[in-house]
N, C-alpha and C positions, 0 to 999 in steps of 0.2 A: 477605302483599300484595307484600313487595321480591319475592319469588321470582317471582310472575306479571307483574311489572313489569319483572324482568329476561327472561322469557322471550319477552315482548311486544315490548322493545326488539329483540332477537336476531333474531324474526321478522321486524319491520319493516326492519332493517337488511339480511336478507335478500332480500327483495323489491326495494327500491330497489339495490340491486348487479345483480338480475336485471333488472331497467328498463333501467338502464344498460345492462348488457351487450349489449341487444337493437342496441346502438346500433355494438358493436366486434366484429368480425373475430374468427370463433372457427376459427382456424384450425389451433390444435393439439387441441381435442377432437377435429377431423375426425368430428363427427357429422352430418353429410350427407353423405357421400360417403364410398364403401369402393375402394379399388384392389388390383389382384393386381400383383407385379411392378414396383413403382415405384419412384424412386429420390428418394431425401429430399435436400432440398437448403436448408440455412438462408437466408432472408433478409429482410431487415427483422427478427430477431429474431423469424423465427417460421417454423416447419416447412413448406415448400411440399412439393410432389410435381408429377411427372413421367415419363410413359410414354417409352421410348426403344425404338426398330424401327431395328435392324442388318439392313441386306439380309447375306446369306451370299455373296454377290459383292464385298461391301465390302474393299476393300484398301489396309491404312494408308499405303501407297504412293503412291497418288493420293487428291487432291486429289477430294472425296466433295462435291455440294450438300446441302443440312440441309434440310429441309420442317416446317414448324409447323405443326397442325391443332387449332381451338381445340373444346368442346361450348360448348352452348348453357348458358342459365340453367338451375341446378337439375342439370345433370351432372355426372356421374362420368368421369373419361379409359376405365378400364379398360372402361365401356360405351359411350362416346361412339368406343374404336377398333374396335367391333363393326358399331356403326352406320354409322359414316363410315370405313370402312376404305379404307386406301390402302397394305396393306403390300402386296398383290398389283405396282402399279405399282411400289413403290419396291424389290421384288424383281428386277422387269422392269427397271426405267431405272437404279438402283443411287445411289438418296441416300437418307442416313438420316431417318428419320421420329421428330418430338416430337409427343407430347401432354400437355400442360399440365396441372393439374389447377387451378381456381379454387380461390379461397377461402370459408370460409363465413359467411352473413349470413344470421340468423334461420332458419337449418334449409333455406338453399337456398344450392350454390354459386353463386356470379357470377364477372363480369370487369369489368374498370374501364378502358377505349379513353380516357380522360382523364390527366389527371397529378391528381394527389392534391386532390381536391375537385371544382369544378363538378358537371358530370353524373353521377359515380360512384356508384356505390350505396354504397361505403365509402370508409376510407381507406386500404384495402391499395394498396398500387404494384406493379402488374400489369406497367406498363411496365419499372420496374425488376427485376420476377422474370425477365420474359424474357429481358431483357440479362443477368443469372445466368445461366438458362441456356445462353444462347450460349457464354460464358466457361466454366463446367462441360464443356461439351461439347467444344470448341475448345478445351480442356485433356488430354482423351483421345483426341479422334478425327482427321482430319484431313481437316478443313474448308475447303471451298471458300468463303471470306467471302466475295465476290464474288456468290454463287450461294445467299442464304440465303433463302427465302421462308414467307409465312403463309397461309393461309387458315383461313378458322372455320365453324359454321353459328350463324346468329340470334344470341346476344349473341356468340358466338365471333367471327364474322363482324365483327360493331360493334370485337373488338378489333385485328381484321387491318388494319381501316383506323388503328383509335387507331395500331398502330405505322406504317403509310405517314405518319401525321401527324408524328410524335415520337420514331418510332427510324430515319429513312428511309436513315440513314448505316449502317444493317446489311441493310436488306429492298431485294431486287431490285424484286419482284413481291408484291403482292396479289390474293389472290381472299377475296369472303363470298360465301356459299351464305344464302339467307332470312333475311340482315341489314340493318342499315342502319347512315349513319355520323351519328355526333351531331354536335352543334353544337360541339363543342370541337376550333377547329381554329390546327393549324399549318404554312406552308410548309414542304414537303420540299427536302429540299439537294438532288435530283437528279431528272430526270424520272421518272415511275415505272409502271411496267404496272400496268393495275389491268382483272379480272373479277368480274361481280356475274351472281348468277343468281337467277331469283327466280319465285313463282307469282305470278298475278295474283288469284287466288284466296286467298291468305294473309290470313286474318284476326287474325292477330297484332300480325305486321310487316306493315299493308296496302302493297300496293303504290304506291297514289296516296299515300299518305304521309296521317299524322292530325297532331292537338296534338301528341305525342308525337314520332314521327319524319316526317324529310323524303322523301320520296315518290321511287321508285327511281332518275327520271329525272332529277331535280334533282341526286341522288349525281353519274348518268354524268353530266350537264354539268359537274360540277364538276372532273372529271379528267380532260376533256374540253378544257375551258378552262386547267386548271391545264398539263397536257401539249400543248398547242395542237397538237392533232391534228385529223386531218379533219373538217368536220360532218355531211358524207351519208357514212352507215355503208354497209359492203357487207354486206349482207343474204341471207344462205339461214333455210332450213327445213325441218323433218323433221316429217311427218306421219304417219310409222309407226305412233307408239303411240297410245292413247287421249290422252294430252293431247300437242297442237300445241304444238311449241315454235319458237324463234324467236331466230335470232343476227344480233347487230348488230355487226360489226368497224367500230370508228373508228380507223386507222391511220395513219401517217406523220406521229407526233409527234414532237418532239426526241429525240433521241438514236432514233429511230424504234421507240417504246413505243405502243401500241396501248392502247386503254380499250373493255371487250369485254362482252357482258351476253347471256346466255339467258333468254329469256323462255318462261315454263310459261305455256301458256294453259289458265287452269284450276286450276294449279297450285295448292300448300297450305302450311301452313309445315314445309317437309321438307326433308332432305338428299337428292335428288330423287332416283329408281328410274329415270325415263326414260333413255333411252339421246340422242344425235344424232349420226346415221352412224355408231351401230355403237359407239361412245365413250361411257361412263361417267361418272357426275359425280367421279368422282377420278380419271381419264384426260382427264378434258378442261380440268382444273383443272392437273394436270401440262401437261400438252402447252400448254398457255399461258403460265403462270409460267418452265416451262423454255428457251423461247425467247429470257431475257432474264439479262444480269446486272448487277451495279452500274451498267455504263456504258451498259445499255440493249439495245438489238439483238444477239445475238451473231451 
């Protein structure tokens, strides 16, 4: 009877550790996500990873811009740089390109646009891994601090704004591709470009915003207002493809940073295929961001 009483304990004492564990950050099993190529980097006392894209024009001579690119929930970097690929432009314009890898929770990577608690889906510090990488990176390469930029898609996206919120003293420029930003907010030290692109079609992230997130236009007012830039946008449109898209420029904000938004009419929760004029969603996400550095306009 002690034998199956002790085997009974053991069991139970097993289960309740997996209970818990549902609760913490299993970022060194790395059982959601597999990468080719990555570079491990400790921090918070636990194994992150990260994709790193050298253009072959890169010359540690000069002074290089760095580009962040986040996936969405439930990604991998090494498929999310297939998806959302930008080595092509950063071959062409010559900055090097990160992809992050999240963390895992319950068998799905995430990202945490918060500081440690509120809205977060854990308590990994996302904010703090990125600032690792900067340092890691601007340790080997020779970085344009000035010229550091993010963008993401869908939860990626939600983290390109956490850092305009909370790391604003390293990020020029942001773009989210089918994100949205949460309600965990903090002034930035400096004015800041920001592009949001988005379907209106997306049943995910909707675009009028639900309980959950705030609805696309409330985001642009809000860096809109925060950059006290123009309020009648200059407006074009490309009709070429099956879905109509739609650019709004709000421009001549301090430091003269523009707050910029594609609209997919139609659109889905994607890192979008459509082109406008000819431009790509990773060419028109560069040629935006790249306009701008710490102190704004270049």
């Amino acid at each position: 009877m002690l034998k199956y009483t002790k085997i009974y304990n053991m069991i139970l004492l097993t289960l309740i550790i997996s209970i818990f564990s549902c609760n913490e950050v299993s970022d060194s099993s790395k059982s959601c996500y597999s990468n080719y190529n990555s570079i491990t980097l400790l921090h918070d006392n636990i194994e992150r990873e990260y994709i790193l894209y050298v253009p072959a024009s890169y010359n540690e001579s000069s002074i290089t811009p760095l580009m962040f690119n986040f996936h969405g929930f439930g990604g991998s970097a090494s498929e999310y740089i297939e998806y959302a690929d930008m080595r092509p432009i950063s071959d062409e314009e010559n900055f090097i390109l990160v992809y992050p890898q999240g963390s895992c929770m319950e068998g799905s990577s995430h990202w945490n646009p918060c500081p440690v608690g509120g809205d977060n889906k854990s308590n990994a510090d996302d904010v703090g891994f990125v600032e690792a990488i900067i340092n890691d990176i601007t340790n080997q390469y020779n970085i344009d601090i000035d010229r550091i930029y993010a963008t993401g898609y869908s939860n990626g996206g939600m983290m390109a704004y956490g850092l305009a919120n909370y790391k604003s003293e390293l990020f020029a420029a942001v773009s989210s591709v089918s994100g949205s930003m949460l309600d965990c907010l903090e002034t930035p030290s400096h004015p800041i470009a920001v592009l949001h692109l988005h379907g209106t079609s997306d049943e995910v992230i909707p675009y009028d915003g639900n309980n959950l997130y705030s609805s696309v236009q409330n985001t642009i007012n809000h860096w809109i207002n925060f950059n006290n830039t123009n309020t009648n946008p200059i407006t074009e449109y490309d009709e070429t493809n099956e879905v109509t898209v739609e650019h709004y420029k709000f421009n001549q904000g301090d430091n003269y940073v523009s707050v910029e938004h594609y609209k997919y009419i139609g659109g889905n929760h994607v890192w979008f295929e459509e082109t406008f004029q000819g431009r790509n969603t990773a060419e028109l996400i560069w040629d935006f961001v790249s306009r701008y550095d710490i102190n704004g306009l270049l």
